[in-house]
N, C-alpha and C positions, 0 to 999 in steps of 0.2 A: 898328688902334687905336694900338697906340706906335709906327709910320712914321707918322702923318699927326701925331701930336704931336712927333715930332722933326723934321718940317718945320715945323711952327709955331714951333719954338723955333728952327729955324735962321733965321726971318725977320727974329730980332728981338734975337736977339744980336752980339755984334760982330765974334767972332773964332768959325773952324771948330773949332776944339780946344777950346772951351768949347760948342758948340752939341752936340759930340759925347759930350763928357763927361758932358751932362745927357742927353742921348737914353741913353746908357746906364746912366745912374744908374735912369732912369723904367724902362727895359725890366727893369732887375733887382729892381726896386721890384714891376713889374707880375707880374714871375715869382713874387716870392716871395709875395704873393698868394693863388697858388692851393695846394692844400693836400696834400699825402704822400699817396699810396697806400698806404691800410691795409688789414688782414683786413675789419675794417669798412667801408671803401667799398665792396670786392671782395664781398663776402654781401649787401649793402642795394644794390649796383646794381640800377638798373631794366632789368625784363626789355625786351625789343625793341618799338620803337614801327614795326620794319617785319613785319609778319607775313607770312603766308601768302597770297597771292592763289588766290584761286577767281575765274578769267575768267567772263562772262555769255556765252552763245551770241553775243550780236553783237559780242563782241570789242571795246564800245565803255566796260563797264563792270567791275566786279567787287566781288566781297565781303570782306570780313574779318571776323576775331575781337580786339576787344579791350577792354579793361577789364570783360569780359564782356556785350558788347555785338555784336553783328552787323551791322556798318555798311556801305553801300555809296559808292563812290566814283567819278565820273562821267570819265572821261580826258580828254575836249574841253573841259569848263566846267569842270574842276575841282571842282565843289562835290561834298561830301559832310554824307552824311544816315547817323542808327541806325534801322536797322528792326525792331531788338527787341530786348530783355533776355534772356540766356540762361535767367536764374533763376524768369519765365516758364513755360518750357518745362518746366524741373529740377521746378517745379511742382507741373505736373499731368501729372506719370510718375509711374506707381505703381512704388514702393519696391521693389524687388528682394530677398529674405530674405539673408541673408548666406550665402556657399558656405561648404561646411565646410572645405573645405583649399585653401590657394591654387592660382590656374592657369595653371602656367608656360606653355603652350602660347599663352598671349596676348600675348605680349614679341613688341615691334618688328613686331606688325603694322600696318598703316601704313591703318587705315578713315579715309572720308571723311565729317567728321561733317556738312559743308554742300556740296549740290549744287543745280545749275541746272534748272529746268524748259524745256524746248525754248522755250516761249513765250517767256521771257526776265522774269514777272510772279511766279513765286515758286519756293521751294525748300527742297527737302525737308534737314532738321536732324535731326540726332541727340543725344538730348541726355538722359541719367540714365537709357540704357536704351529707352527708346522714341523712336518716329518722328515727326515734325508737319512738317504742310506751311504754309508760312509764303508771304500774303501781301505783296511787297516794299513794295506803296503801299499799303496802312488797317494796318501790321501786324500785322493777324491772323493766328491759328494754327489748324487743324483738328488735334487729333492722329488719327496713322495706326494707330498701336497702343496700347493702355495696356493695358501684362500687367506683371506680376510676374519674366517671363523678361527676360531681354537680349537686344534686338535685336543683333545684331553683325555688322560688315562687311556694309550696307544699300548696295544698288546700284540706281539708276534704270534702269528699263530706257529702251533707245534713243528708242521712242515713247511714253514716258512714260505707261502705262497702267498697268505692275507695279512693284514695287520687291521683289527681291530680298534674302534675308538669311540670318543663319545664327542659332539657336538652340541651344544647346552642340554637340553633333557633326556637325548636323543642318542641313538645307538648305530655307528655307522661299519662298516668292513669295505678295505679297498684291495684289491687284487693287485699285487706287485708287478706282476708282469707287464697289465696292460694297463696300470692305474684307475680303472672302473671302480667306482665309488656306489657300494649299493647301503640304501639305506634301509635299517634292520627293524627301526621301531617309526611308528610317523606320530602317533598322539602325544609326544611331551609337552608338556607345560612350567609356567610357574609352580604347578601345586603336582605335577605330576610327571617321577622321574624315573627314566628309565636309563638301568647302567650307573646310577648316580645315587651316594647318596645322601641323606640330611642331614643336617648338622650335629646333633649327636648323637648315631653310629659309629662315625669313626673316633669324635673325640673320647666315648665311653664303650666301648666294647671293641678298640681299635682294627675297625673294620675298615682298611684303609681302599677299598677298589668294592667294585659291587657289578663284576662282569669277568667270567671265566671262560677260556676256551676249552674243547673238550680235545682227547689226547689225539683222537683221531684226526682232528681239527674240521671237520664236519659243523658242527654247533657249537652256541654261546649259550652260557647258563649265566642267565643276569636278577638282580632286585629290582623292582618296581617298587617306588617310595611313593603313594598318595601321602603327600602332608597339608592337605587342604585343611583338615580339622586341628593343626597344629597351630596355637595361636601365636600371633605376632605381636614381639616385643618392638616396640617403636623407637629403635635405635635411628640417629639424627646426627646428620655432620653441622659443628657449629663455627666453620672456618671462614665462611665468605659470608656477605652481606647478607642473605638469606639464608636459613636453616635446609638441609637436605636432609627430606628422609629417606634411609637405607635400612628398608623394615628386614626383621628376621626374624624367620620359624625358626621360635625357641618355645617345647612343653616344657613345663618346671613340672615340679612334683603334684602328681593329682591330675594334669592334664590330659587330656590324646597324646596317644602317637602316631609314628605314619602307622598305616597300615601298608603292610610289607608282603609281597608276592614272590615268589620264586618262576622263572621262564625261562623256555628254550626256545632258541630261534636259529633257524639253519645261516650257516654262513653265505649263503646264496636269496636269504630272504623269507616270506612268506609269514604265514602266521606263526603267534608265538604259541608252544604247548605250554599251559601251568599245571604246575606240578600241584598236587592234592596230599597237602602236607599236615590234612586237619584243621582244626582252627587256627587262624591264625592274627584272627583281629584282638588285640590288648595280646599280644605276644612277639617274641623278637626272636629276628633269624641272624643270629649271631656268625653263624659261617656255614660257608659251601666247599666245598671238594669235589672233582670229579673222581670216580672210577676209573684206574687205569685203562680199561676196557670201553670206556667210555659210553656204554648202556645203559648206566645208573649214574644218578648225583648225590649227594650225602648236602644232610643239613641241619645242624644244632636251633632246635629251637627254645628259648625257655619263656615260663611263662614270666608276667610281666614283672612280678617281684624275686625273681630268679632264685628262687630256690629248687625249682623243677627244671631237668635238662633232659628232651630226647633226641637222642640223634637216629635221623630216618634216613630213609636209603629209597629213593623213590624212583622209578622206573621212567625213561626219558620218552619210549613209545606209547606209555599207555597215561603215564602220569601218577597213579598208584606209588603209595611209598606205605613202606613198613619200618614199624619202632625197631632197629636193632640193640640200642643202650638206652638204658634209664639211670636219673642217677636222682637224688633228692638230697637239701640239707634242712639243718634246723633254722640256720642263718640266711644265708645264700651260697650261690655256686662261682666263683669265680672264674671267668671265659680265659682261657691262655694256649694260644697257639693253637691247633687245627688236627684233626686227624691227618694222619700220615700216612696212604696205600703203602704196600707194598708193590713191588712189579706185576706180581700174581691176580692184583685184583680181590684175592682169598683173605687176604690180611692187614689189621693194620694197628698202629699204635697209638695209641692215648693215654691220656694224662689225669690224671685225677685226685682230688683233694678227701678222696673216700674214708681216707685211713686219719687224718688229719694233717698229713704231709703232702705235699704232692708226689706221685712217681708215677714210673710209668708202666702200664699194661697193652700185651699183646692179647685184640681180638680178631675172631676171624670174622667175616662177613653175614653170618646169620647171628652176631651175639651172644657167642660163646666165647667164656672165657678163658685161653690157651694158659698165658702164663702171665703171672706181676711178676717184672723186671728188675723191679730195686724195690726197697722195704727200709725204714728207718723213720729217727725222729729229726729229719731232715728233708729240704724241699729239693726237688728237682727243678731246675729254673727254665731251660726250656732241649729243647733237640736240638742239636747243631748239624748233623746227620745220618744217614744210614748206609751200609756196604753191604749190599746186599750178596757178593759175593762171599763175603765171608762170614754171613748172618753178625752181625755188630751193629748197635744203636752208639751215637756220642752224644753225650747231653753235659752239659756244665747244672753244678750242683752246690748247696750248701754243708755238703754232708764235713767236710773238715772245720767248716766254724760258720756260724750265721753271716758274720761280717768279709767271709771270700764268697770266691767265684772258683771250680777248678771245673777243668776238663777230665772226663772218665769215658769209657768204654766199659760196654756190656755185650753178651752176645744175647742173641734175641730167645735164646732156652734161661736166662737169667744167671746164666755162669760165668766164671772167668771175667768179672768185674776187676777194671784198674784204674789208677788215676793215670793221665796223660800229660797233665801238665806241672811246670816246677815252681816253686819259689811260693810261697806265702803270701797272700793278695788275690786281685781280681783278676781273671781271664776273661777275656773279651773273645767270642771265636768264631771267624768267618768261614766256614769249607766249603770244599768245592763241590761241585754237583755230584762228583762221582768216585767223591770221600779219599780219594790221590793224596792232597795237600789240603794242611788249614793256616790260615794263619790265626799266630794268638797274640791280641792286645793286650799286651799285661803291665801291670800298675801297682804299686802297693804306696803306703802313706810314705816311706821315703826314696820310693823308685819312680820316678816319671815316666809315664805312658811310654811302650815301645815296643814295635810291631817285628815279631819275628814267624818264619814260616819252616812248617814242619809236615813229615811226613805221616801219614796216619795212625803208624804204631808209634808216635812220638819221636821220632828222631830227629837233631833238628836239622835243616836242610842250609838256613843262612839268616840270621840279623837282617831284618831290612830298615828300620828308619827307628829315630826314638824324636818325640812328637816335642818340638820347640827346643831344642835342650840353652839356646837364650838365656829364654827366663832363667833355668835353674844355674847358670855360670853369672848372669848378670847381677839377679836380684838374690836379698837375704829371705828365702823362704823358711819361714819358721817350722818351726817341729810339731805334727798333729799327731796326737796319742791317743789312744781307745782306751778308756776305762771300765769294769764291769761295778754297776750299780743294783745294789738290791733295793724290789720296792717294797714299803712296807709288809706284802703278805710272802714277802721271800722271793716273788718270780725276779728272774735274772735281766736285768736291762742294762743294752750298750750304748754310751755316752761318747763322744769324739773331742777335746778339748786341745786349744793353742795357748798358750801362758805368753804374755807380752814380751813383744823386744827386751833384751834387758832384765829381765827378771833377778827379782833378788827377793832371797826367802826373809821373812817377817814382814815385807811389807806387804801391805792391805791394798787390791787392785781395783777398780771397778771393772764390772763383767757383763756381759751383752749375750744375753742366751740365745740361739738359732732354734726357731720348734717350725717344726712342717706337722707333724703329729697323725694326719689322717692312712686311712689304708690306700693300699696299692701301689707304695713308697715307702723305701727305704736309704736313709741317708746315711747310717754311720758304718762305714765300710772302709776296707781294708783298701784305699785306692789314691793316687795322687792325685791333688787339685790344682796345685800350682797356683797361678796369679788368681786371687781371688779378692771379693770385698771381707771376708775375714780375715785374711792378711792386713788387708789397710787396717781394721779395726785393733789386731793384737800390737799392727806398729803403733798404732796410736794409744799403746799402752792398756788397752783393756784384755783381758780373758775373754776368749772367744767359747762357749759351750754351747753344746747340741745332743738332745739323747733323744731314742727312737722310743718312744713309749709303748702300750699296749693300743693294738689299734694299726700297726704298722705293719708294715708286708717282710719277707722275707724267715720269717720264725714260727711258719705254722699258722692254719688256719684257727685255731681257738685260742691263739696268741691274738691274730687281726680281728676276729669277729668280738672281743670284749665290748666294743661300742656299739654290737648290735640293739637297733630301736634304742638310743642314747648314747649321742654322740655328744663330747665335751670333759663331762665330770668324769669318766675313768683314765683319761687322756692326761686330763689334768691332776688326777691324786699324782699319776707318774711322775709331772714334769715338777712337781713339787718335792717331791722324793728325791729328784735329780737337783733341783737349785741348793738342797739340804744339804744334800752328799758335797755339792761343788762348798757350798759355805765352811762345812766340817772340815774342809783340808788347811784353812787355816790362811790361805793368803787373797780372800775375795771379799770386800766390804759389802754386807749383806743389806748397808742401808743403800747401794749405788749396783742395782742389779737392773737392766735393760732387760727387754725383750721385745724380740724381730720374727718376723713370720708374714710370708706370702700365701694368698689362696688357701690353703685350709691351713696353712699358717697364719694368716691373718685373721682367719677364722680363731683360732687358739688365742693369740693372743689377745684380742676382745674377749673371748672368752675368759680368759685368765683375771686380764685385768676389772672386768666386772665382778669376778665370783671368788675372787682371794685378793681384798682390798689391802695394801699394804704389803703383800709381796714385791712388786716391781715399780722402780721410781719412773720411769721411760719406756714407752712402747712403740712400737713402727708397728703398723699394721696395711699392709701392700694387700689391695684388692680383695677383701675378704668376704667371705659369705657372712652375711648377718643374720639371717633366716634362713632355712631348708626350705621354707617354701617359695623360696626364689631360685631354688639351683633345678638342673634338668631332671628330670624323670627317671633317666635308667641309673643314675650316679646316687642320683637322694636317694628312689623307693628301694634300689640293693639296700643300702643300710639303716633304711629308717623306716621301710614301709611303707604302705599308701598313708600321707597324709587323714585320710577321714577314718580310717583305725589304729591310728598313734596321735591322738591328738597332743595330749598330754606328752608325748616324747618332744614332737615339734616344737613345741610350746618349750618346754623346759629347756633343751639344748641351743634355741635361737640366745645367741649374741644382746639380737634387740631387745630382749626381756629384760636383760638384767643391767639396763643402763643404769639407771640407778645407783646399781653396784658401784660404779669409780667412783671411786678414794685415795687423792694423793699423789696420782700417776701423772705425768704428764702424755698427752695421748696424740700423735702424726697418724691421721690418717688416709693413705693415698690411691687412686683410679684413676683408670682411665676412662676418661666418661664414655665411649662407645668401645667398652671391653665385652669380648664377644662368649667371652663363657662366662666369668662371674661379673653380671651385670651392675652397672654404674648404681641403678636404684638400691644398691645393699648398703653400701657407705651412704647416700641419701636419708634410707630410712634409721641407720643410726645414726648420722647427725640429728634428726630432726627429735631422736628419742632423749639422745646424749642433752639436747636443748632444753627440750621442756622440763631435763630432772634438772638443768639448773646445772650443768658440768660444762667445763671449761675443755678444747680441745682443739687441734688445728689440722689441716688438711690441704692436701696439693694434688693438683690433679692434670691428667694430658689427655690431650687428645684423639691419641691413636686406638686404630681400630684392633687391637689385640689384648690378650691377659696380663701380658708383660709389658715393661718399658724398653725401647731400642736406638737405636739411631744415637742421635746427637744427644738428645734427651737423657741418654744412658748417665752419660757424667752427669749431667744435670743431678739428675737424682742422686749419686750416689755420694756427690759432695752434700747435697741435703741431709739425710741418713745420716753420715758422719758428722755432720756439723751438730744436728740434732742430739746425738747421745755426747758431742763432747759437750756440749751445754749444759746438757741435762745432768749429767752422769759424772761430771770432775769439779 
């Protein structure tokens, strides 16, 4: 829009230095326009206009959820249609009584509330607790269930005659046809769950279901979770006149885990077979896959500090399993994504951090190994598909820069490697079952998220939607830039920085540094954010900086594992490396430097400001871990170890040690007293350290049952935070 009007005005003027003068006068006319990022845009942004796809069997269609609507959308013709109202459904489910104490054991399970019927003419919805099968052409509904229980984690079977589900501990199958409801397991309990699992499986090893169907659809291959020896944290609602407790199995580091069982149970009932997987008590079954053939079940187990990974293959009539992959590291093994049959049942692919990268390997079924597929000093991120017709793997990758995402093709002899996807940035990529079409979400720091679909050799087939475009016509979204920082021993680190509304070179800014810093995350990426709280921050005149230190995911395993058994001090030489770098450019007052950090960012930042007094005038520190020996079992001991043979690591890297350390800082720090991963008592026990050394510091806190802050609350906080560093900080 202002290039095609300052060619118009250059037609008709007379002189270049007047035609220019006006094109600039109108561009900064048209800038000023659009309007500041405030707390308020940030809380009233609209939620995603790109959802979730659910493919259709023929790969030609799919579904969505939005404005509480179920809509379908056609990839060839483009047209889209709603095939129903949620609220429908929400209906006619009968009302569920209220539980009496919350149930932690349902965080981050990952149910599918809309699936396909083979036919590809309707599908079964979940929706307020009960089931309905949903025709996609007259939108009608039959419901499958209307009980007063919660259907949960509802699964089709293969040939669509059962659906699968769980009922609180318990494991149920109902026959479609004639609605018979047979129940698959009877012993569940509080302390003993079947189909279901504990609270951190799926938050740490994102194990989001814990019941499979076999392809045959014959039998259920499910987890038995005993967490009876898992001791309970005495979480407590403090809202009404009397305290509620809402106790939860949470092991921190050092404690029990469940003990975890693998079983098959026929779709018609009877006893369960358990699978003979070895030992398996102080060990974790990170994932199951059936066999195409559906004879054998595959199972990752590792031992408890995960540096040992077998994956067995264990026999469903006899129960017998055999080792067919070993794998070992010096650190630990990082769990990602799942073995992937082939049709053959002879073959499959897997992913491995062997070499120090990840890529991926074709083996066959007694653990041999056929071919490695990709090779480099780059990671494989995960499988997007496979075409088995035309032996082709697609997997999005880092192999063009740490900081993308792109789409490639491989064929499964490890030949004829190509990228698929274009543009510079992150690829986001959904495909379809039967590798037809995908669509790709792509995004780069100044292209805003937008969904288009393509045919599998990359062709593109049509633009479907680009996600708010609002925001970026309304508001002045500033300019976020990646810079490469070296740390002192030379390794290369990537920084992401926003320079305040306004900017103007010599003067001196104050600056609010962003650190996440721990592994299994990666933040400085080549991708749009849009309405953010660092927007409001750089409107309000500060430099926003963030850089991925050593320690961080996406750049190689011996790039993440530097904090093995010490976590903290190598995390931190980085991010000091990085405030140095930011200092050195010449426009950031080094005496008015912030620093913000969530969760193992809040973790950092305590750490920081204890252990390099006089680096940061203001700190936020959102829900932080203050000791390791407070966080769970499978997240601590991967990188620290069992507590009783790292004492000294523990010791050293806790937060709470080094109270003392503050000097000068001004210190917010904020929980939610019944936050359900990093518990309330972490902020507690460093208040009570931060006291006794005689420091000064303040603290806010909510009531909600989660890690994050939400709801109404949201602004709440985030006017806080702001107000906080403009305080502090100008």
């Amino acid at each position: 829009m202002i290039r095609s009007t300052v060619t118009c005005l250059t037609a008709i003027c007379s002189t270049a230095r007047r035609s220019a003068a006006i094109g600039i006068f109108l561009a900064v006319a048209l800038l000023a326009q659009k309007k500041p990022i405030t707390v308020d845009a940030v809380v009233n942004a609209p939620s995603s206009s790109l959802g979730t796809i659910t493919w259709a069997p023929d790969g030609e269609r799919f579904v969505f959820t939005e404005r509480g609507q179920i809509s379908m959308y056609e990839i060839r013709s483009g047209k889209e249609r709603s095939i129903i109202a949620l609220d429908k459904l929400r209906d006619a489910a009968v009302p569920a009584p209220p539980a009496p104490v919350f149930d932690w054991t349902n965080r981050r399970v990952g149910e599918h509330d809309v699936q396909w019927f083979a036919d590809g003419r309707r599908l079964l919805i979940a929706a307020a607790g009960d089931l309905f099968i949903v025709d996609i052409n007259k939108g009608r509904f039959d419901p499958l269930t209307q009980t007063s229980d919660l259907e949960r984690d509802p699964k089709l079977s293969p040939d669509n005659r059962y659906v699968s589900f769980r009922r609180g501990p318990d494991l149920y199958s109902i026959e479609i046809a004639s609605k018979v409801v047979t129940r698959l397991t009877s012993n569940g309990s509080d302390t003993l769950l079947n189909g279901q699992a504990d609270w951190v499986y799926p938050e740490e090893l994102d194990l989001d279901s814990a019941h499979w169907w076999s392809p045959d659809s014959h039998y259920i291959a499910y987890l038995q979770f005993d967490i009876a020896h898992e001791p309970i944290y005495p979480q407590v609602s403090l809202l009404n006149a009397r305290g509620l407790l809402e106790p939860e199995r949470y092991p921190k580091a050092g404690d029990p885990n469940a003990e975890v069982r693998l079983g098959i149970v026929s779709v018609s009932g009877g006893e369960t077979k358990w699978m003979n997987l070895g030992e398996t008590r102080d060990f974790l079954l990170a994932r199951v896959v059936w066999s195409p053939l559906s004879r054998e079940v595959m199972a990752e187990r590792l031992n408890r500090v995960q540096n040992k990974l077998d994956l067995l293959v264990a026999d469903i009539a006899t129960g017998a399993s055999r080792v067919v992959l070993h794998e070992e590291d010096p650190q630990w093994i990082n769990v990602k994504g799942e073995p992937k049959f082939l049709l053959s049942g002879s073959e499959f692919l897997w992913t491995s951090e062997r070499t120090g990268f990840r890529h991926l390997y074709l083996y066959n079924i007694n653990g041999t190994l056929e071919k490695q597929l990709t090779t480099g000093n780059w990671e494989v991120e995960n499988i997007a598909g496979i075409d088995e017709a035309r032996r082709r793997v697609f997997f999005t990758s880092t192999e063009d820069s740490p900081t993308e995402r792109q789409l490639y093709a491989v064929g499964l002899d490890g030949a004829a490697k190509q990228r698929l996807t274009r543009g510079a940035g992150t690829h986001t990529i959904s495909m379809a079952a039967n590798a037809g079409y995908y669509a790709d979400d792509y995004s780069s720091l100044s292209t805003p998220r937008q969904r288009t679909f393509y045919k599998s050799d990359g062709t593109e087939v049509r633009p479907y939607r680009t996600e708010n475009p609002a925001s970026t016509n309304d508001f002045e979204i500033l300019p976020t830039d990646i810079v490469q920082v070296k740390a002192t021993d030379g390794t290369l680190l990537y920084a992401r920085i926003i320079k305040p509304a306004g900017f103007q070179a010599g003067r001196k800014y104050p600056a609010v540094v962003v650190v996440y810093g721990g592994p299994g995350a990666q933040y400085v990426l080549n991708r749009w954010t849009g309405l953010t709280w660092d927007q409001v921050l750089a409107h309000k005149g500060f430099v926003v900086w963030q850089l991925d230190n050593r320690g961080s995911a996406g750049r190689g395993h011996p790039f993440e594992s530097m904090l093995y058994h010490d976590m903290g001090e190598h995390e931190l030489s980085d991010q000091k490396d990085g405030i140095q770098y930011l200092v050195s450019q010449g426009f950031v007052d080094s005496r008015r430097i912030g620093l913000y950090g969530w969760s193992y960012g809040g973790y950092m930042t305590l750490y920081t400001i204890t252990h390099a007094p006089g680096l940061i005038k203001a700190a936020i520190a959102g829900a932080p871990v203050t000791s390791w020996r407070n966080y769970d079992t499978i997240y601590t001991e991967r990188y620290m170890g069992l507590p009783e043979e790292n004492k000294e690591g523990y010791k050293r890297s806790a937060a709470v040690s080094g109270a003392a350390g503050l000097e000068g800082t001004k210190l917010l720090m904020i929980h939610n007293v019944e936050d359900d991963n990093v518990h309330f008592q972490n902020s507690i026990q460093m208040a009570e350290a931060l006291e006794k050394a005689g420091k000064q510091f303040f603290m806010l806190v909510y009531p909600q049952k989660t890690h994050g802050v939400s709801g109404p609350e949201y602004k709440q906080l985030l006017e806080e935070e702001t107000a906080f560093f403009e305080e502090n900080l100008k």
